[in-house]
C-alpha positions as CSV (number, residue, x, y, z in Angstrom):
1,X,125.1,107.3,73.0
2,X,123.0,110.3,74.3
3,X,119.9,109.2,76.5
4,X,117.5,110.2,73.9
5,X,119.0,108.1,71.3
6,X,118.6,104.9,73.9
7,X,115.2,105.5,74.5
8,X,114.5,105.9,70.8
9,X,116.4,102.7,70.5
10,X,114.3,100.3,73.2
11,X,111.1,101.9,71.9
12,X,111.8,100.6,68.3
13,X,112.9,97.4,70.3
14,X,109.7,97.7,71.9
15,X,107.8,97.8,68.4
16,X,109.9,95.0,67.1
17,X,108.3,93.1,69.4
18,X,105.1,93.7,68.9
19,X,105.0,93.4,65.1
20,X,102.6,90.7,65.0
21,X,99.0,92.0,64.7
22,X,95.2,90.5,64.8
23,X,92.0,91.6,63.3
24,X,89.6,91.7,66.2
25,X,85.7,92.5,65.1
26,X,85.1,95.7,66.9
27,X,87.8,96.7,68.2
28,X,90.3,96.7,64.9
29,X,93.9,95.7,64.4
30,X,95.2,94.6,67.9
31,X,99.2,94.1,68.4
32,X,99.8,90.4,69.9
33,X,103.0,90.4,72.6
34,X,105.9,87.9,72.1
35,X,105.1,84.0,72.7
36,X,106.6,84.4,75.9
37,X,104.9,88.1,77.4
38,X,101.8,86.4,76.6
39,X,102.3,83.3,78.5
40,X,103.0,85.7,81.4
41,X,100.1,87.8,80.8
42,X,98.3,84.8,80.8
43,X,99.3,83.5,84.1
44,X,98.5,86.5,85.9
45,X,94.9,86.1,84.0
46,X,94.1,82.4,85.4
47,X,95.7,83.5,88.5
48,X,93.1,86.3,88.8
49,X,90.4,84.1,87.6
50,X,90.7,81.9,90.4
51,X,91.0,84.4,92.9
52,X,94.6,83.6,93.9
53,X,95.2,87.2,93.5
54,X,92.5,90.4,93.6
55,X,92.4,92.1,90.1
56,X,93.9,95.4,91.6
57,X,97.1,93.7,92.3
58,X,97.2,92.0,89.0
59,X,96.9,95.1,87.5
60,X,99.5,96.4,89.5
61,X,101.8,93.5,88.2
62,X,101.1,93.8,84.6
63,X,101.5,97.5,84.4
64,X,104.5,97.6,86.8
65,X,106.2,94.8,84.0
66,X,105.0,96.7,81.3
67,X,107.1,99.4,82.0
68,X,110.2,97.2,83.5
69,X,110.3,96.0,79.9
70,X,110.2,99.4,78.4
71,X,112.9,100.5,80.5
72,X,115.1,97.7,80.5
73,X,114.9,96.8,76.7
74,X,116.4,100.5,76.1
75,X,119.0,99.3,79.0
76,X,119.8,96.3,77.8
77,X,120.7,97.3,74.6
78,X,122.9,100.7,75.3
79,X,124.7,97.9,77.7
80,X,125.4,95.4,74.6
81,X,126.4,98.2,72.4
82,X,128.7,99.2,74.7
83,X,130.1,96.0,75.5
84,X,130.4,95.9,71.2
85,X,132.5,98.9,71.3
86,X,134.8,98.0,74.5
């Protein structure tokens, strides 16, 4: 599987995910994260609410998983494929 073809892959993955959308009044159709991304995302909000952590590290966190997940989702699955084929 050519690199291009596994980043194509996770980035449908990706989309997958995030199929479920809601109508927010002025800002438009919004996608809504998995059940469990948004528990996470979340957190880090309450956490940063309550001053356990500054905002500038929490959005340190959240972008720095953000792309984790976009990278390993791609990962992930061009490992499971190949463990298919083996």
């Amino acid at each position: 599987m050519s690199a291009v073809t596994r980043q194509l892959s996770g980035a449908h993955e990706t989309l997958r995910a995030y199929t479920r959308r809601i109508d927010i009044p002025g800002l438009g159709e919004v996608a809504m994260p998995p059940p469990d991304k948004l528990a996470y995302y979340a957190g880090i909000g309450v956490l940063t609410a309550l001053q356990v952590i500054e905002w500038p590290l929490a959005l340190v966190i959240t972008a720095g998983h953000l792309l984790a997940d976009q990278h390993l989702s791609g990962l992930a699955k061009g490992i499971g494929e190949a463990l298919q084929s083996a």
